[in-house]
N, C-alpha and C positions, 0 to 999 in steps of 0.2 A: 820918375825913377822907380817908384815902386808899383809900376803897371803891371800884369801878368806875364806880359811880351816881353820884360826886360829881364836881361839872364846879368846886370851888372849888381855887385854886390860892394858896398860901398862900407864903411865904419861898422861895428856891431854895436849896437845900443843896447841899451838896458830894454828899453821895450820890445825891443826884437825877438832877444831870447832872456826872457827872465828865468827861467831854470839855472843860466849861467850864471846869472850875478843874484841868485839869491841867498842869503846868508844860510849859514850850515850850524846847527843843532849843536849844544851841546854833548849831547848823548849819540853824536855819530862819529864813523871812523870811516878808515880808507877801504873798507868792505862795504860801505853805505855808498859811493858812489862808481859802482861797475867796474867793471875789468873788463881791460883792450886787451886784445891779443895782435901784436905787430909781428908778419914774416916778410920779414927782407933781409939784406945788407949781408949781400954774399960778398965773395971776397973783395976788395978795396974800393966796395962802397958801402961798408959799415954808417958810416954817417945819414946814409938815405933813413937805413931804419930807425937811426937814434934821434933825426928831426921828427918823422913822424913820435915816435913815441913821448919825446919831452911836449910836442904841442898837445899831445893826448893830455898831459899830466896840465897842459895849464891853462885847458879848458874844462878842467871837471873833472877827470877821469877819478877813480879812487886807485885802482893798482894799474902798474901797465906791465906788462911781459914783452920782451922783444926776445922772438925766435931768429936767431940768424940764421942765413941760408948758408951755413958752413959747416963741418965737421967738431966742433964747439967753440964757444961764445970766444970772439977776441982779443976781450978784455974783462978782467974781472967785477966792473961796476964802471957808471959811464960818472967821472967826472965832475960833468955839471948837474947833476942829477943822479944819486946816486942813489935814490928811493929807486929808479929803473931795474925791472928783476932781468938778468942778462943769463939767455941760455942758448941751446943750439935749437933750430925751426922742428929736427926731429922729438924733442922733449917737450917742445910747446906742444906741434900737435896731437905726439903720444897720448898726454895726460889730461882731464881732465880738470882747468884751472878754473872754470867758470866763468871760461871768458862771455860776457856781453857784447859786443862787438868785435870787427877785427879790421883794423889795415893790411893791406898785402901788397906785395908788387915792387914796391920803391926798395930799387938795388939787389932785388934779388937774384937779376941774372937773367940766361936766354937760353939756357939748356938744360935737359932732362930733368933733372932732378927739381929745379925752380921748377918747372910745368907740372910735376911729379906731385910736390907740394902744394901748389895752387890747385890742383883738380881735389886731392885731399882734404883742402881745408872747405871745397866748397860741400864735396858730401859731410864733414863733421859740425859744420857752424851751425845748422840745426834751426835755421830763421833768422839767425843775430844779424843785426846789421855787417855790412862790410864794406869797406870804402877800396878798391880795388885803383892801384897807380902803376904811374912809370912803368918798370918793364913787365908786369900784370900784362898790363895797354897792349904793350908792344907783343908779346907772346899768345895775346887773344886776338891781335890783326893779322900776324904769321899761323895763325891755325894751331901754334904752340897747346892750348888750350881751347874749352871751347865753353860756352857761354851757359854751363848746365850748371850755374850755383844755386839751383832748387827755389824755395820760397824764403821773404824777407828781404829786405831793402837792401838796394844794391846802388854804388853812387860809384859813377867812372868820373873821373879827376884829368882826362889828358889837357895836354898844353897842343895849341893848333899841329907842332907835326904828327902827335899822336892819335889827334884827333883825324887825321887827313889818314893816316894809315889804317884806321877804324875802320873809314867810310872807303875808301878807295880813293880818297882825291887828294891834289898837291895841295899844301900849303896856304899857297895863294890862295886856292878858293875859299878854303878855312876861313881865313882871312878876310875874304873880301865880305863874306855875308855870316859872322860865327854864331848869331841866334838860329838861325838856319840848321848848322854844323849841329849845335849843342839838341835841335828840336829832332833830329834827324836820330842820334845817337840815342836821344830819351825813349822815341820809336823802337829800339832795337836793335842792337848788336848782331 
């Protein structure tokens, strides 16, 4: 299971990634552990960006910002998570929040302006890591975008039809061989 070839990722254990599970300081705060910057959840898929952001928040994250892909924020605080800082994608990537990372893509949509913002945030993230989804994916297989997010780690997240719209192939092949698909995509968008 844990051979180089294998792309299966099984339970997370404490030895796997101790950063995660290691106890936090008395003398720290939620500026001690990073800031995500999440653009999605344009209009009635609000929930794409608010998964991404609550799993940011409970894996570690210290602040999270979710920029929605909409004219301003939907709702004034999410909920189940109400540390979530909720604003519109224009205000996220206006300002300079210090983000450390960023998720993009998940529900942001398929037209102009998602592509508009996805090209923006890849010239402003400045190295940060970025984990790029859902219709990220989909608007970087339609030519929506295009794969210039400069230097710093970059981690594509499709599910096999997303991944089959990447590469140029159905499904099925995905499928039939996905360490292939996933060794293929790591090669190169």
């Amino acid at each position: 299971m844990n051979t180089p070839d294998s792309f299966f990722v099984g339970e997370i254990r404490r030895d796997d990634l101790p950063a995660l599970f290691a106890a936090r300081g008395p003398d720290t705060h939620k500026g001690s552990f990073g800031t995500v910057g999440v653009v999605g959840g344009g209009r009635g898929m609000e929930g794409a960006a608010l998964l991404a952001a609550r799993a940011a928040l409970k894996t570690g994250a210290g602040k999270v910002l979710v920029g929605f892909a909409q004219d301003a924020a939907p709702l004034p605080c999410d909920p189940l998570q109400p540390e979530l800082m909720l604003r519109d994608a224009r205000s996220l990537l206006d300002t300079d929040w210090g983000v450390t990372a960023w998720v993009a893509g998940c529900g942001i949509g398929a037209g102009p302006s998602a592509a508009n913002a996805l090209s923006e945030l890849f010239v402003l993230r400045h190295g940060a890591p970025l984990v790029l989804d859902a219709d990220g994916l989909n608007l970087l297989a339609n030519g929506g975008i295009r794969p210039n997010w400069g230097h710093g780690p970059v981690v594509l997240t499709p599910h096999p039809a997303e991944a089959g719209r990447l590469l140029g192939l159905d499904t099925a092949r995905i499928q039939a061989d996905r360490p292939a698909a996933a060794q293929a995509l790591a090669r190169g968008v």
